[in-house]
N, C-alpha and C positions, 0 to 999 in steps of 0.2 A: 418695759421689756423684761421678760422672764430671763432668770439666770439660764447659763451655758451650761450645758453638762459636761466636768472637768472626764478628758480625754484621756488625760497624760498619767501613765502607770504610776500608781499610788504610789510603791515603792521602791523601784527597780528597775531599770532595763536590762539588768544579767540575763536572766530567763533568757532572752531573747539572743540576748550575744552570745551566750553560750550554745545553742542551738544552732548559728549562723558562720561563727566562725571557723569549723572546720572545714567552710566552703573556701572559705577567702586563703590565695596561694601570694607567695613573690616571685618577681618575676625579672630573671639575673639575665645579662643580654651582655657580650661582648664582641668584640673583631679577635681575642684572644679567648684560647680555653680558659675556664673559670676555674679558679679552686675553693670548692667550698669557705666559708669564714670558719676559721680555728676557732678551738676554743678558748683560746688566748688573744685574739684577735677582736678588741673593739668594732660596734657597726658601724663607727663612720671612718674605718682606716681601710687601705687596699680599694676607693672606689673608683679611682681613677680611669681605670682605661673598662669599667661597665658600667650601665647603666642598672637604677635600680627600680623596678615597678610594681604594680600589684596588678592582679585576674582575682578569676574566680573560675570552680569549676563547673561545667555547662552539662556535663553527664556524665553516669557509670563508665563511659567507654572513654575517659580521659581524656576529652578537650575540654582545654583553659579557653578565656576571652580573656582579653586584656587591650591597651592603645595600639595601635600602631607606632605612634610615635615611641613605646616603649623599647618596643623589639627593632625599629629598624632596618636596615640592613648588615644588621647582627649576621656574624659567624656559627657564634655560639649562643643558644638558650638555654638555661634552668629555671624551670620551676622549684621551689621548696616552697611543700605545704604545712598546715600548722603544725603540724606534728614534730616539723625540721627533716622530714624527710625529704630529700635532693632526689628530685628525676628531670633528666635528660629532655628535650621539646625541641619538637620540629613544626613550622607553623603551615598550617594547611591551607590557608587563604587569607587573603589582608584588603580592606577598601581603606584607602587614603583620604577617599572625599567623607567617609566618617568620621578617621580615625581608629579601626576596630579592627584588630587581627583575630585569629583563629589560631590556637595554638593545640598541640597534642603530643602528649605522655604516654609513656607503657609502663604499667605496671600490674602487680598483683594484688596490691592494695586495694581494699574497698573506699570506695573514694563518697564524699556528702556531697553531692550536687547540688544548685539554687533550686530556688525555684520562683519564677517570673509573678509581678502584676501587672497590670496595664497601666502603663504610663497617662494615655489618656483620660484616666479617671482621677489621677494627683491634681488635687487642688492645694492652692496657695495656704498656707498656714498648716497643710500636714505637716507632724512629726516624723523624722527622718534618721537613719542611723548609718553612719558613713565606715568604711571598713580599708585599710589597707598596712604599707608599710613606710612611712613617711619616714625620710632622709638614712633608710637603712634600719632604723632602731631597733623593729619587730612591729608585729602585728599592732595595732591600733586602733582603737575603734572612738569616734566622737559623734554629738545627737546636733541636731537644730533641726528647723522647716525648711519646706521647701519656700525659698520668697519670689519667687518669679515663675512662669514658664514663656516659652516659645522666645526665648531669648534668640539675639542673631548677633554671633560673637563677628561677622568678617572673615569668619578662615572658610565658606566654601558655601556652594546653594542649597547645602543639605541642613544648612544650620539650624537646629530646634533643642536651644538647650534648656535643660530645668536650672535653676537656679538657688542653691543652698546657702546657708550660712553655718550649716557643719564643717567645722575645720578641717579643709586637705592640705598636706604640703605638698614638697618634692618627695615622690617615691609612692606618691598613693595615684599618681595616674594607672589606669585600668582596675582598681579596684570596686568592688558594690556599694551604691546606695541603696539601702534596704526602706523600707516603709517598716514600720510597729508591729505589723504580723510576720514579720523577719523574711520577705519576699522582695525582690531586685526591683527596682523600678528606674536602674539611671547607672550608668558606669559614670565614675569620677574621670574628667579629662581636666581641667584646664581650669584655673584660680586670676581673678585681675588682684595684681599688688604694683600699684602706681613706683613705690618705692622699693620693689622685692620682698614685703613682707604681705602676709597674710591679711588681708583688712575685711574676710567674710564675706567676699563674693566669689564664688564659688560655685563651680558647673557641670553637668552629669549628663552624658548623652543617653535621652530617653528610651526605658526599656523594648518599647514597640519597633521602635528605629534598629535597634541591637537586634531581636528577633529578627527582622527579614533579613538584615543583613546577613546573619548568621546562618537563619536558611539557607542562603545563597550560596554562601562560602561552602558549605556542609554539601552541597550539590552539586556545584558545578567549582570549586575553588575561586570564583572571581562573582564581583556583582554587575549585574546585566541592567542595566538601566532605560525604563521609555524613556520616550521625547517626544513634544508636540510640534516644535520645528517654530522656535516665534520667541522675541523678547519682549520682556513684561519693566513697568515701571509702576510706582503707587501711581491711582488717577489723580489727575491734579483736581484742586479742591473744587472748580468752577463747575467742571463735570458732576463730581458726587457730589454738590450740592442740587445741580438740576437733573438728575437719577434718586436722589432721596436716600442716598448710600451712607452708613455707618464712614468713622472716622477710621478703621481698617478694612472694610470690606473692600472685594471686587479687585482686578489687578488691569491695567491698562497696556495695551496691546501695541508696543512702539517699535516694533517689527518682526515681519513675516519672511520667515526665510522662505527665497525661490526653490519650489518644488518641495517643500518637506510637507509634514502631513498637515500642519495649519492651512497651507496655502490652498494645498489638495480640498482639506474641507470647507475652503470657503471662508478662512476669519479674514479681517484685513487689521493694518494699521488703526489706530484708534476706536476698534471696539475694545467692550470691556466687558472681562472675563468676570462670570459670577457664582458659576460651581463646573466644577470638573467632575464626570461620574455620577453626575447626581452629589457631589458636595460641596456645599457653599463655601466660598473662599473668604475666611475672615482676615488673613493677611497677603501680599503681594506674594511673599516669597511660597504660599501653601501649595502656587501651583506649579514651582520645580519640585518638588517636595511629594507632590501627590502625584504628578505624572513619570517622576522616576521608580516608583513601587507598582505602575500599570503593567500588568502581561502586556510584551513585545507582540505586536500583531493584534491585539482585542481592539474589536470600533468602540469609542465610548462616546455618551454626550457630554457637550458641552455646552452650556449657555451662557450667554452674550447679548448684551443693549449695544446698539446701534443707532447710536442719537436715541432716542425716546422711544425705537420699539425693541422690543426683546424675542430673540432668536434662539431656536435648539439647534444646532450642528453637532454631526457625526464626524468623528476622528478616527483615522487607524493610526495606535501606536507605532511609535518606529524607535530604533533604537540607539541611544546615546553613545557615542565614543567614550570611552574611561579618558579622563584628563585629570591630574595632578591637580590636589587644593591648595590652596592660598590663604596664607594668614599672612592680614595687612593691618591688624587694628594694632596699637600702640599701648603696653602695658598689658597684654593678653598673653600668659603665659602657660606653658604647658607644664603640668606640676609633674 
């Protein structure tokens, strides 16, 4: 086997931190006005009654992104950017089933915005540069790969998370994962530490995911979600062993809700679902996931085996109620 061509920057990652970190804000969130930290004033004193997070900033026109969980039903927001300069934030729109608010500043300051790659193209063992303010200190920045993708943490059916062993703690939720060409590919949400410490697993919701949502936000304040009207389970093995189906493929149809647009189009119970839109569904969950980013109202195909023959059916999108997500998994915590 031929040697690997070494990847990892000869010397340095500054170059790169340096270029990226006037993106990266904190991000201060209370039920009480904030008063800036003194200069006398330690980072890990006064945090009692706010919380502390990290964004980034999304444009020249001063929206931040950052958690949801950061900002909550906060009274009061601040941003302070790298610089220490404290501005005032009002959040423009929030989806819970992400976790991603939309936050925004005025100012006159010229601000350094991200700028995006595609998540979809992160493969396992990229090098990754993680950005925030963990437990108040200041700014922070730490490297590792990515070790996983399409992870499904249990807090909701949008779940698609990458998967790091760049160290986050408390206070770097909403901050960026960068990739090596100093571009965003993953907000930091959420770290598992069986015992409360950090054991380098560690989780970033993917940049593709954060665009539309932020679209959204950006356009209407709230996200609009399709639905195909049906519950899905993995097929059981007997199935995809007599369909000839991968050990993820395909997602099993174990109910058709009356009159929604499944029904309308003709799926039933016990078919199985095998691309939505023309794309193949390599895990169960890809098809809440793929039919919540559908235009409300577009017919799409679907296809579908049916015992041993394989069917196209046409769908009209219809549209999801917003419902509250859920975290149920045990030792999943939001850093």
């Amino acid at each position: 086997m031929p040697p690997v061509k070494a990847l990892i920057p000869s010397e340095s990652f500054a170059p790169i931190v340096k270029e990226v970190m006037p993106s990266v804000v904190t991000v201060l969130a209370g039920m009480e006005s904030i008063q800036p930290l003194g200069e006398e004033t330690t980072p890990l004193q006064n945090l009692e009654n706010r919380k502390i997070g990290s964004g980034f900033i999304l444009d020249a026109d001063g929206h931040i992104l950052t958690n949801n969980h950061v900002v909550g039903q906060s009274d009061y927001i601040f941003v302070e950017l790298a610089d220490e300069n404290i501005l005032k934030a009002f959040v423009v729109g929030r989806d819970p089933q992400t976790d991603i608010a939309l936050l925004k500043v005025k100012t006159d300051k010229k601000l350094s915005p991200i700028s995006w790659a595609d998540s979809n193209s992160v493969q396992v063992g990229d090098l990754v540069i993680s950005a925030g303010n963990p437990f108040g200190l200041g700014l922070t920045v730490s490297t590792g790969i990515i070790s996983a993708r399409s992870r499904d943490l249990s807090f909701g059916a949008y779940d698609d998370f990458l998967q790091t062993d760049a160290a986050i703690h408390q206070g770097n939720s909403g901050g960026p994962l960068f990739n090596i060409e100093g571009r965003v590919i993953g907000m930091n949400t959420a770290l598992f530490a069986p015992k409360g410490e950090n054991i380098g697993l560690n989780f970033a919701i993917p940049s593709n995911t954060i665009i539309w949502v932020t679209n959204a936000l950006l356009k209407e304040g709230i996200v609009r979600r399709g639905k195909l009207g049906l519950k899905i389970q993995d097929v059981p093995q007997e199935i995809r062993s007599s369909l000839n189906l991968s050990q993820t493929a395909g997602a099993y149809v174990s109910e058709v809700v009356p009159n929604g647009p499944a029904q309308q189009a003709g799926l039933q119970k016990g078919d199985v679902i095998v691309s939505v839109n023309q794309i193949p569904i390599t895990q169960t969950k890809m098809v809440a996931r793929l039919s919540a980013q559908l235009p409300i109202g577009q017919t799409i195909p679907i296809d579908i085996y049916r015992g041993q023959e394989r069917y196209t059916l046409t769908l009209v999108v219809a549209e999801k109620e917003n419902l509250p997500s859920s975290k149920t998994k045990e030792n999943i915590y939001e850093n």
